[in-house]
KOLGU-4560 file (N, C-alpha, C; in nm, 3 decimals, padded with zeros to 5 digits):
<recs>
<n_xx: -04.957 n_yy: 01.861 n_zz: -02.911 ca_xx: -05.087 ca_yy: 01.800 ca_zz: -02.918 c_xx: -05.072 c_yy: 01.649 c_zz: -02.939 mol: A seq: 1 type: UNK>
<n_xx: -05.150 n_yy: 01.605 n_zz: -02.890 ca_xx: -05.152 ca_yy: 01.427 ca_zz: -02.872 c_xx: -05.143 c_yy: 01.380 c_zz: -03.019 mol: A seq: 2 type: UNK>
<n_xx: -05.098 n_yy: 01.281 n_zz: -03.059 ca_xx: -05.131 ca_yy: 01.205 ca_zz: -03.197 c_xx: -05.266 c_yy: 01.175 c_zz: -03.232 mol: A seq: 3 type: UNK>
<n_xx: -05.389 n_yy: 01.166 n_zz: -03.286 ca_xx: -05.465 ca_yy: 01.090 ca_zz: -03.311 c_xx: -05.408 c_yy: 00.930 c_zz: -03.392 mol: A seq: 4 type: UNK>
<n_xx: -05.450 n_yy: 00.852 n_zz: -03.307 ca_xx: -05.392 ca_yy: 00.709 ca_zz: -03.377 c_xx: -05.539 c_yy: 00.652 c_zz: -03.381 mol: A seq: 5 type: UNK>
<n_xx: -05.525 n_yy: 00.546 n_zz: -03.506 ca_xx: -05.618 ca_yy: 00.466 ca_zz: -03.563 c_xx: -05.550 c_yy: 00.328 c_zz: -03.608 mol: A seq: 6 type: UNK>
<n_xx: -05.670 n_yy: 00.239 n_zz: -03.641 ca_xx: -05.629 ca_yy: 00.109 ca_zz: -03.679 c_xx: -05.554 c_yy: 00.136 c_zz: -03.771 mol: A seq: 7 type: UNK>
<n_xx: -05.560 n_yy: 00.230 n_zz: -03.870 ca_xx: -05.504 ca_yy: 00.212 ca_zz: -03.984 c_xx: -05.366 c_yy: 00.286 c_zz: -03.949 mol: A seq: 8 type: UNK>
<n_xx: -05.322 n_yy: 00.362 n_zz: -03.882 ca_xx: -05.191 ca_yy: 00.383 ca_zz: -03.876 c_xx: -05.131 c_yy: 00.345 c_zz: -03.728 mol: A seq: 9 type: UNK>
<n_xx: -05.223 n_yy: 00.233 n_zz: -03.685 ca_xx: -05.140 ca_yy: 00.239 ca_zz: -03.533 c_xx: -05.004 c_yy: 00.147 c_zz: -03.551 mol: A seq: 10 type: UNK>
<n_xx: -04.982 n_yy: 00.029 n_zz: -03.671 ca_xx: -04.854 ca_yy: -00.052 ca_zz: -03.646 c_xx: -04.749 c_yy: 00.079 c_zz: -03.674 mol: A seq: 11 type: UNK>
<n_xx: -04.731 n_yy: 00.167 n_zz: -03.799 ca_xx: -04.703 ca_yy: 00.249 ca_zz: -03.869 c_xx: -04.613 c_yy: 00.348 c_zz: -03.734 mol: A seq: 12 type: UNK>
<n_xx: -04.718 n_yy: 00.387 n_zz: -03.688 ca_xx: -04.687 ca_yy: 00.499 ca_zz: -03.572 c_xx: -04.628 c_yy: 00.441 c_zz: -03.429 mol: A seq: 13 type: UNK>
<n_xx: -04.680 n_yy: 00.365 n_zz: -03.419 ca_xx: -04.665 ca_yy: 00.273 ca_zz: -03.276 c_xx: -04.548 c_yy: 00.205 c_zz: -03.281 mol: A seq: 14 type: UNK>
<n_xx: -04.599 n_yy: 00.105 n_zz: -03.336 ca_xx: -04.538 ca_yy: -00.014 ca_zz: -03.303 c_xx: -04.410 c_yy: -00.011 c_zz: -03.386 mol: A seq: 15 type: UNK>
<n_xx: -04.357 n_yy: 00.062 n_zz: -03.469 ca_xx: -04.241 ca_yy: 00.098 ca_zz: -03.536 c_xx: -04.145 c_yy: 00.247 c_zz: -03.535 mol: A seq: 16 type: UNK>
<n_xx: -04.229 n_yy: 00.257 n_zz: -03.391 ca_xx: -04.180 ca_yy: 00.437 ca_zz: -03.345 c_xx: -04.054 c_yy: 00.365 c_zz: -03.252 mol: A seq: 17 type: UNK>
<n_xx: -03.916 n_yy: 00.441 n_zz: -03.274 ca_xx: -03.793 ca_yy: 00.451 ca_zz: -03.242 c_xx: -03.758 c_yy: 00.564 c_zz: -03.086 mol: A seq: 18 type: UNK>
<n_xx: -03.887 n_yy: 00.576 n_zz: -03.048 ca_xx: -03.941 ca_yy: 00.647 ca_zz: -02.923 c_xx: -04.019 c_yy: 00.593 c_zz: -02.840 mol: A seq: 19 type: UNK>
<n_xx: -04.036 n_yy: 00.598 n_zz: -02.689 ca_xx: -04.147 ca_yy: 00.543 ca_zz: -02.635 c_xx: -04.244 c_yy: 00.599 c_zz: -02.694 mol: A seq: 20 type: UNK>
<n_xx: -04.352 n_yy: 00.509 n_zz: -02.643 ca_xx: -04.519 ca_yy: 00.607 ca_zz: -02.659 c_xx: -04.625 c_yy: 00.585 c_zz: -02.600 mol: A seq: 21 type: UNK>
<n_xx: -04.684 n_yy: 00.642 n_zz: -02.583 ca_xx: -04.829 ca_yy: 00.613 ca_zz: -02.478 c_xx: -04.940 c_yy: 00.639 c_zz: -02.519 mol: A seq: 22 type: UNK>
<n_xx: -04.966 n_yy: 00.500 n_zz: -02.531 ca_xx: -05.116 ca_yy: 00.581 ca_zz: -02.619 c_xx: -05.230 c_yy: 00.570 c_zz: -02.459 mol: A seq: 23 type: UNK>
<n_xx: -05.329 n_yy: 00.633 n_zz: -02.513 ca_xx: -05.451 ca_yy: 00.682 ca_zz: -02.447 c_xx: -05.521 c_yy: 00.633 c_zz: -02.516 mol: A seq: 24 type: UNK>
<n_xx: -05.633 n_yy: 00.515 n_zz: -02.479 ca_xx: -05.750 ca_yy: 00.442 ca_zz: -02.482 c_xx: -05.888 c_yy: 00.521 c_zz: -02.432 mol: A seq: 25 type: UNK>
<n_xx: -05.945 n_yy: 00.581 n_zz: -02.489 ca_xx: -06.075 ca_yy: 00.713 ca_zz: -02.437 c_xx: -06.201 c_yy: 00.660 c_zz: -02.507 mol: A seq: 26 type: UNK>
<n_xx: -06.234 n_yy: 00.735 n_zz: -02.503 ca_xx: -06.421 ca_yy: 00.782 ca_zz: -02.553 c_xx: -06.479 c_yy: 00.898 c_zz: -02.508 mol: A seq: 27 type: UNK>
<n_xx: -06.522 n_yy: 00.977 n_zz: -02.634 ca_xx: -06.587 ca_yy: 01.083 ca_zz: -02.600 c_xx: -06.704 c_yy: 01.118 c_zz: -02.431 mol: A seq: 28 type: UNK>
<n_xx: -06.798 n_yy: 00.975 n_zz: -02.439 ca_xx: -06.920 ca_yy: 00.941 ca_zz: -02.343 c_xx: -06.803 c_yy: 00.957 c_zz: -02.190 mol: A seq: 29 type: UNK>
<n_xx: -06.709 n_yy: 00.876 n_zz: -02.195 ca_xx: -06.615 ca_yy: 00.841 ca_zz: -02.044 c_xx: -06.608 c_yy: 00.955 c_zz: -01.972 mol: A seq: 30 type: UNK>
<n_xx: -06.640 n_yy: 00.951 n_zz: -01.883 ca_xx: -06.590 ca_yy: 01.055 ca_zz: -01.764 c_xx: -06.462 c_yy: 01.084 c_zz: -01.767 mol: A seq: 31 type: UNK>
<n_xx: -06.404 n_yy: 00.941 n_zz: -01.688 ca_xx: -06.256 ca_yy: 00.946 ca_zz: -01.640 c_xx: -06.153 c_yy: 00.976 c_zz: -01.755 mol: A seq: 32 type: UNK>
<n_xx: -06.234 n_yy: 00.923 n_zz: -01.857 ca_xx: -06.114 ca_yy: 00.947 ca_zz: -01.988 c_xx: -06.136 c_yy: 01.125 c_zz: -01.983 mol: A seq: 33 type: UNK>
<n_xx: -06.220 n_yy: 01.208 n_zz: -01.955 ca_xx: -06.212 ca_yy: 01.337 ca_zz: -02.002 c_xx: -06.109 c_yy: 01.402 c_zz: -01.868 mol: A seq: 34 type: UNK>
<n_xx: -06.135 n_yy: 01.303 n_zz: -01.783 ca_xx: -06.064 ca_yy: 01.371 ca_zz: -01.676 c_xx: -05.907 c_yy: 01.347 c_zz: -01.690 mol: A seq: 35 type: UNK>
<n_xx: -05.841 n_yy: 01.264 n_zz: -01.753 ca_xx: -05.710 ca_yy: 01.271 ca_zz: -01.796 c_xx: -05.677 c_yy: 01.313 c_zz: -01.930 mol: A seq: 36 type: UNK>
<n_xx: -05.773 n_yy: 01.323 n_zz: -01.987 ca_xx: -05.747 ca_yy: 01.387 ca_zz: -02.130 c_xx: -05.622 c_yy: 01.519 c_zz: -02.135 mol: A seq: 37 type: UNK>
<n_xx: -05.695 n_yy: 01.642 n_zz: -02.058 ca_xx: -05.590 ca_yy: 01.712 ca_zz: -02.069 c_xx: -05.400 c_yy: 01.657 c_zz: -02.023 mol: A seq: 38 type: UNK>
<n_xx: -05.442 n_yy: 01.612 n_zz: -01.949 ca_xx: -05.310 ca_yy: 01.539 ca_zz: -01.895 c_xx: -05.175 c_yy: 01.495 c_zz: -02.008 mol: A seq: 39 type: UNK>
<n_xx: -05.323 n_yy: 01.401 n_zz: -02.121 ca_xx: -05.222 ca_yy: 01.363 ca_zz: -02.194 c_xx: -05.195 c_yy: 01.471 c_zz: -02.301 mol: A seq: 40 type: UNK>
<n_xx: -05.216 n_yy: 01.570 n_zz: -02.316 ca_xx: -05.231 ca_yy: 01.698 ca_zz: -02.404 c_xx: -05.100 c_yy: 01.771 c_zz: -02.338 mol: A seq: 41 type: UNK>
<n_xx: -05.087 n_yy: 01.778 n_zz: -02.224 ca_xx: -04.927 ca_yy: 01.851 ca_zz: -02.166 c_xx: -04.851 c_yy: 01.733 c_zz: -02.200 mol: A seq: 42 type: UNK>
<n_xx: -04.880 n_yy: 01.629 n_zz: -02.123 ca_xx: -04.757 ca_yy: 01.488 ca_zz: -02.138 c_xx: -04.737 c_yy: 01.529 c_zz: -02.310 mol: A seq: 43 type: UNK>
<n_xx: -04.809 n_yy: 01.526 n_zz: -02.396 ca_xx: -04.743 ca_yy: 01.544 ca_zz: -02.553 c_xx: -04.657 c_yy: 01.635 c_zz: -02.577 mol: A seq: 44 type: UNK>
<n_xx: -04.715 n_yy: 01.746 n_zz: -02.502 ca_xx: -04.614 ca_yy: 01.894 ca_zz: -02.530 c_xx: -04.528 c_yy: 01.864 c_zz: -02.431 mol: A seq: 45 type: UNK>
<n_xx: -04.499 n_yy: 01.878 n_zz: -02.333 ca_xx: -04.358 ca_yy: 01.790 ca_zz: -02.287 c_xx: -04.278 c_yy: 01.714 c_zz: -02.290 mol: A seq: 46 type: UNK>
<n_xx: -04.280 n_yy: 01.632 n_zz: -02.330 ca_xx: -04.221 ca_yy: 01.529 ca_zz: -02.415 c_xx: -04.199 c_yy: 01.528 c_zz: -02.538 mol: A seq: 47 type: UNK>
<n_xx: -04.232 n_yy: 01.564 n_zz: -02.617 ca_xx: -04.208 ca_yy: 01.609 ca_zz: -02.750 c_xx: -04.086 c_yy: 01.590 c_zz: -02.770 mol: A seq: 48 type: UNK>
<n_xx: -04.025 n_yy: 01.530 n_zz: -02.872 ca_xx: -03.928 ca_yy: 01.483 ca_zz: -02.913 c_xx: -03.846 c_yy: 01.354 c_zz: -02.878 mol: A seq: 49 type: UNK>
<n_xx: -03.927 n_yy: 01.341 n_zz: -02.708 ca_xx: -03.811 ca_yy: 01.242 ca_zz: -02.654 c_xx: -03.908 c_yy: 01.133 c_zz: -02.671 mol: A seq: 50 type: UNK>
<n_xx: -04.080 n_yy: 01.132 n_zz: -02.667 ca_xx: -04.138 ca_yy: 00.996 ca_zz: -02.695 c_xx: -04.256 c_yy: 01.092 c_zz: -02.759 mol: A seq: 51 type: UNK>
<n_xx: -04.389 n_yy: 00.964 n_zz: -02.775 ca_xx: -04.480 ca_yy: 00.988 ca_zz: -02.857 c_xx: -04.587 c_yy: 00.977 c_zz: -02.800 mol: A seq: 52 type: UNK>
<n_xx: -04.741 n_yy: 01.080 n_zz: -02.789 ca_xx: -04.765 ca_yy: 01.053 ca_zz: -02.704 c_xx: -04.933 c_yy: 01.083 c_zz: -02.791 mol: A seq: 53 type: UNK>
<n_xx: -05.015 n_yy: 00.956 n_zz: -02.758 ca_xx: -05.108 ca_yy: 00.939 ca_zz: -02.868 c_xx: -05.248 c_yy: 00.868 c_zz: -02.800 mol: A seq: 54 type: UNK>
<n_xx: -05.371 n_yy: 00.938 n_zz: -02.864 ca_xx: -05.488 ca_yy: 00.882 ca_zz: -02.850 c_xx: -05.566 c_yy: 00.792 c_zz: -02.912 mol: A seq: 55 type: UNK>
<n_xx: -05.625 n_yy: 00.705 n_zz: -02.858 ca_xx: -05.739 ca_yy: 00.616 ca_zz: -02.968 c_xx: -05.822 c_yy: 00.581 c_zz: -02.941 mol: A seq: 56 type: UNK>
<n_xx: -05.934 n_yy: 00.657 n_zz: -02.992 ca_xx: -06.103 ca_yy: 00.662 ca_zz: -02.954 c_xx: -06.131 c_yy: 00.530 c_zz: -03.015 mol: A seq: 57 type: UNK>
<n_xx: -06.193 n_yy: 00.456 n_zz: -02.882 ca_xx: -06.206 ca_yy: 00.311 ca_zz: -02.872 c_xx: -06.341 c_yy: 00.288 c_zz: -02.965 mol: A seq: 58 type: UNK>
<n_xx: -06.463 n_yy: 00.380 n_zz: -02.966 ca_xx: -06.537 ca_yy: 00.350 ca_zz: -03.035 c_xx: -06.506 c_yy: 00.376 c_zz: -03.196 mol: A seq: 59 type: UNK>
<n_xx: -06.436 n_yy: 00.434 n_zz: -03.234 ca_xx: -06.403 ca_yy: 00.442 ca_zz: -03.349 c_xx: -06.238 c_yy: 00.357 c_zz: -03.439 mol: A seq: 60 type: UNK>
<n_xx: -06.203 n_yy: 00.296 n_zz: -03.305 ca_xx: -06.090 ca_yy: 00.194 ca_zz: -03.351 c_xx: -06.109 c_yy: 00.076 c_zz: -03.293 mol: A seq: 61 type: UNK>
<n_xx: -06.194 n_yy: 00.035 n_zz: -03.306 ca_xx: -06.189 ca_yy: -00.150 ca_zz: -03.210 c_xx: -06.099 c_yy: -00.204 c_zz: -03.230 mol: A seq: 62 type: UNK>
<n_xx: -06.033 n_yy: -00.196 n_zz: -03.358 ca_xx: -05.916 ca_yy: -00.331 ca_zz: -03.407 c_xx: -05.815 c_yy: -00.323 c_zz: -03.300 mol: A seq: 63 type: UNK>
<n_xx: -05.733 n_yy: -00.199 n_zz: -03.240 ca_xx: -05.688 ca_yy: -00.226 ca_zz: -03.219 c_xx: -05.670 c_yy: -00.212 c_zz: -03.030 mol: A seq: 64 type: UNK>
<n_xx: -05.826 n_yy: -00.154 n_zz: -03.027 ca_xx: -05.886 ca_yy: -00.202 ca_zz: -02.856 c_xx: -05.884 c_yy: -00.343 c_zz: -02.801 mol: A seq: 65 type: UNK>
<n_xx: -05.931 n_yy: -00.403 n_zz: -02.898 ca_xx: -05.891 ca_yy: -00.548 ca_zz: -02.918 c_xx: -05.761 c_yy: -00.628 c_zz: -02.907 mol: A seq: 66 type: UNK>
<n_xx: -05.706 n_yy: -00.573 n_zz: -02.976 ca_xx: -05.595 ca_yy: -00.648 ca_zz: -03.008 c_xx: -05.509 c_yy: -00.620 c_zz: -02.826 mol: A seq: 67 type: UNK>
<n_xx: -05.539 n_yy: -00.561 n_zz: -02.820 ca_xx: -05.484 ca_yy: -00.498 ca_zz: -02.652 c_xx: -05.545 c_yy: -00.540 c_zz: -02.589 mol: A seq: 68 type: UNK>
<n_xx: -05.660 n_yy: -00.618 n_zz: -02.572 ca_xx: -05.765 ca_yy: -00.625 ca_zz: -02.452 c_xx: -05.821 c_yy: -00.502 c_zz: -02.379 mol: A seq: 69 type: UNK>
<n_xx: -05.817 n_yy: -00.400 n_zz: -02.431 ca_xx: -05.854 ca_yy: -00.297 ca_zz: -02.355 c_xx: -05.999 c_yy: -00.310 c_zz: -02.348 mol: A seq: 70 type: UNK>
<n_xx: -06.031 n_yy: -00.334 n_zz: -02.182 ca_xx: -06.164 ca_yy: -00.364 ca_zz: -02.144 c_xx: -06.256 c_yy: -00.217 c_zz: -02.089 mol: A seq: 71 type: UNK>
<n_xx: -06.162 n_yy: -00.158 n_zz: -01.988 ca_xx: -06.200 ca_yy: -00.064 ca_zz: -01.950 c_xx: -06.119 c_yy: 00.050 c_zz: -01.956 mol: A seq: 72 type: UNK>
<n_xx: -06.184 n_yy: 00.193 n_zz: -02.023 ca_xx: -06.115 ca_yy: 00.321 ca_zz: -02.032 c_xx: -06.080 c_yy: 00.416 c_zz: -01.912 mol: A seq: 73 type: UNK>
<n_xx: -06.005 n_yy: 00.477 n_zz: -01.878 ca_xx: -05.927 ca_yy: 00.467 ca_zz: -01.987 c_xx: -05.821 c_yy: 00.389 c_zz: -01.916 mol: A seq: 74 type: UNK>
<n_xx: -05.739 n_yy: 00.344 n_zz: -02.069 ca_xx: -05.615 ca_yy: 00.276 ca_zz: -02.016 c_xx: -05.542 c_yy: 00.325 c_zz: -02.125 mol: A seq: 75 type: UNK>
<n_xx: -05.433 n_yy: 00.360 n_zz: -02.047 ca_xx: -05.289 ca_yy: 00.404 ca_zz: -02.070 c_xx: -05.198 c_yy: 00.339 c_zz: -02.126 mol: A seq: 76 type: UNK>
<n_xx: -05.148 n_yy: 00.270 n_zz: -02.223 ca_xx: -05.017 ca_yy: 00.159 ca_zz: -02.224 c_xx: -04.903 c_yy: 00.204 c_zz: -02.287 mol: A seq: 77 type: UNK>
<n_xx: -04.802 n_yy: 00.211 n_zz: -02.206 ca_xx: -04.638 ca_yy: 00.241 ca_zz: -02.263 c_xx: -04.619 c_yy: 00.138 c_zz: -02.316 mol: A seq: 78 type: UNK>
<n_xx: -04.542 n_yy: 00.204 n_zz: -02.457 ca_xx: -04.474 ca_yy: 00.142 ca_zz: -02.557 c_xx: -04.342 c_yy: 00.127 c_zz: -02.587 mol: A seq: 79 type: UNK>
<n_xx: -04.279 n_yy: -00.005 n_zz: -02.542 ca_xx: -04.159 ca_yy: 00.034 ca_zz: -02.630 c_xx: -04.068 c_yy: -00.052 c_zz: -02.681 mol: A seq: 80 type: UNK>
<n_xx: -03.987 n_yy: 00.011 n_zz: -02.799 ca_xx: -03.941 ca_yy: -00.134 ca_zz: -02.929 c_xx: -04.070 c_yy: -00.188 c_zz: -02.970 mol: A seq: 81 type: UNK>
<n_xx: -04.173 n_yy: -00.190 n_zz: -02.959 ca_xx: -04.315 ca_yy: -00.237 ca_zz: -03.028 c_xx: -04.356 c_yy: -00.347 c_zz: -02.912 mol: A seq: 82 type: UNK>
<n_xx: -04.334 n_yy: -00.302 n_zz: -02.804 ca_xx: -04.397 ca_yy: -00.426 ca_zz: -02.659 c_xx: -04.460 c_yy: -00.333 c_zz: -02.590 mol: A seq: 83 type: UNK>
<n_xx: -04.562 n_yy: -00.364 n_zz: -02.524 ca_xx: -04.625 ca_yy: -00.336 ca_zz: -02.406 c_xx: -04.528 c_yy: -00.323 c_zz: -02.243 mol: A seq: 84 type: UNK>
<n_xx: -04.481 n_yy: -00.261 n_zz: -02.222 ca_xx: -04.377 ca_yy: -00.262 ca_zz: -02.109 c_xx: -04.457 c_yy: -00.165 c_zz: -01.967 mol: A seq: 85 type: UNK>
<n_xx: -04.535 n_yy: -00.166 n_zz: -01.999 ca_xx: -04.675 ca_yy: -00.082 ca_zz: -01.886 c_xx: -04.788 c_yy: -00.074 c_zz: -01.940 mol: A seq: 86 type: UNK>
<n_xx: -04.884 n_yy: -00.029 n_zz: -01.775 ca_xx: -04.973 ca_yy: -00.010 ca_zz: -01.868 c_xx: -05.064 c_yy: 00.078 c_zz: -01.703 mol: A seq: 87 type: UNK>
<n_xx: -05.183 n_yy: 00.228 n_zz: -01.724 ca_xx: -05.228 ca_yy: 00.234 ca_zz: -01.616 c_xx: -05.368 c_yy: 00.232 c_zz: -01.671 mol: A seq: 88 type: UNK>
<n_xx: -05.499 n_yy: 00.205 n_zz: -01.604 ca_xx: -05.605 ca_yy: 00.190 ca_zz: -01.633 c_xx: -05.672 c_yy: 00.282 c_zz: -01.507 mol: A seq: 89 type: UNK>
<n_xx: -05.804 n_yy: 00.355 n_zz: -01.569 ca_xx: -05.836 ca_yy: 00.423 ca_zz: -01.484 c_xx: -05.823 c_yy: 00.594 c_zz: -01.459 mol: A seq: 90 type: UNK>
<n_xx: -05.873 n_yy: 00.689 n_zz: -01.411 ca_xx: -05.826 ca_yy: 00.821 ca_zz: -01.404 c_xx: -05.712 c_yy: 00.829 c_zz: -01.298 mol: A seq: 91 type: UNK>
<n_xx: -05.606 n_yy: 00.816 n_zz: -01.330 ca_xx: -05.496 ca_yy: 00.840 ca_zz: -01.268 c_xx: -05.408 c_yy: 00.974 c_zz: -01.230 mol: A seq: 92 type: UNK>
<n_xx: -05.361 n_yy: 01.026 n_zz: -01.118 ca_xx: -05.295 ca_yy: 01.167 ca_zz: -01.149 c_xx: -05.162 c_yy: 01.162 c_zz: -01.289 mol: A seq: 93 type: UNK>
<n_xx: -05.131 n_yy: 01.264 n_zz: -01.269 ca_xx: -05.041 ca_yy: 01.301 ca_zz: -01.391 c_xx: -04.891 c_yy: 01.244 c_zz: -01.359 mol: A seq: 94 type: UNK>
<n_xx: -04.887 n_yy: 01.252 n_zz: -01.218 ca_xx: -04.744 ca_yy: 01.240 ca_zz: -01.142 c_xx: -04.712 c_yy: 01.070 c_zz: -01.155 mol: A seq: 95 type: UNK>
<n_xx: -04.810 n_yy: 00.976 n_zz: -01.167 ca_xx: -04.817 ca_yy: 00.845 ca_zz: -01.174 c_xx: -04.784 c_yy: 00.827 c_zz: -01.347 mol: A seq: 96 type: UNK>
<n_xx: -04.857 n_yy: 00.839 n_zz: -01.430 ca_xx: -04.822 ca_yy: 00.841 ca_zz: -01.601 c_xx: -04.700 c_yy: 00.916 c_zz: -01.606 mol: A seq: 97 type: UNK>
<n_xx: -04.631 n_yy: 01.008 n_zz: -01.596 ca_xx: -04.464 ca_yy: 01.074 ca_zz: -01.594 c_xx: -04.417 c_yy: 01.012 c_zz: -01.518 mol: A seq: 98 type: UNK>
<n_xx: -04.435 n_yy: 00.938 n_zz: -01.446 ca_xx: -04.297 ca_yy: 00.809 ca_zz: -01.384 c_xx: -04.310 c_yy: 00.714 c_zz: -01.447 mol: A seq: 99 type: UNK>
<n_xx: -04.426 n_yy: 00.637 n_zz: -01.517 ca_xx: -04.414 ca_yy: 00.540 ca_zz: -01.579 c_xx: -04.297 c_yy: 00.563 c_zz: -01.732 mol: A seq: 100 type: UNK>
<n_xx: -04.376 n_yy: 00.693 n_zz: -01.785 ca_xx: -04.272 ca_yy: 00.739 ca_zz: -01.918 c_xx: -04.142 c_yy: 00.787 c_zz: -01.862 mol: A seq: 101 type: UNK>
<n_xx: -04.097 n_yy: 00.834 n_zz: -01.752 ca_xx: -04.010 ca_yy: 00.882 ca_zz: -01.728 c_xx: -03.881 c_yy: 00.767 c_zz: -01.728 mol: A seq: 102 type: UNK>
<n_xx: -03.940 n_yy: 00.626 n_zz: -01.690 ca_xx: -03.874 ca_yy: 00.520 ca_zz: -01.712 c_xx: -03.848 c_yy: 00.462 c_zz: -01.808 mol: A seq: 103 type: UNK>
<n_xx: -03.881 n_yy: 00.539 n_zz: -01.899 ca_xx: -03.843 ca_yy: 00.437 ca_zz: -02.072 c_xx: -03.791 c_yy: 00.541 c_zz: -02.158 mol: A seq: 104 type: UNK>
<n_xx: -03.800 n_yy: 00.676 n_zz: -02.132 ca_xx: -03.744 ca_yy: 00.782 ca_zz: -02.210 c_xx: -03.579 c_yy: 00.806 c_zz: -02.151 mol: A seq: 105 type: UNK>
</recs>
């Protein structure tokens, strides 16, 4: 199951995780975010162990929607060593997000 991440534990989890990670930028209201949602729910259970793979409901975390510029949901951004090293925006297939992680794991 995906991480729930928040302002308050995203440096914690994120940005000091010794694993890639991908968080997921959503909202309950979004279409497209529901339409990759499950996506990132296997990507977690598949990956499991080798990276981290995490959500953050934009209306309930601005700090750090912000701090990303995340304008429009959903957007996707690989993490890694605590940098931005990708990023996909938009409802994307599944086969496009597992090549992006597939390159940093």
């Amino acid at each position: 199951m995906a991480l729930e991440i928040t302002d308050g534990n995203f440096e914690e989890v994120v940005m000091n995780s010794d694993k890639p990670v991908v968080v997921d930028f959503w909202a309950a209201w979004c279409g497209p975010c529901r339409m990759i949602g499950p996506i990132i729910e296997e990507m977690a259970t598949e990956y499991d162990g080798k990276a981290l793979v995490g959500k953050v409901d934009v209306d309930s975390n601005p700090g750090v929607s912000a701090q990303f510029g995340v304008r429009n949901i959903p957007t996707v951004l690989f993490i890694k060593n605590g940098e931005v090293v990708d990023k996909s925006v938009g409802a994307v297939p599944k086969a496009q997000l597992t090549q992006k992680l597939n390159e940093l794991v």
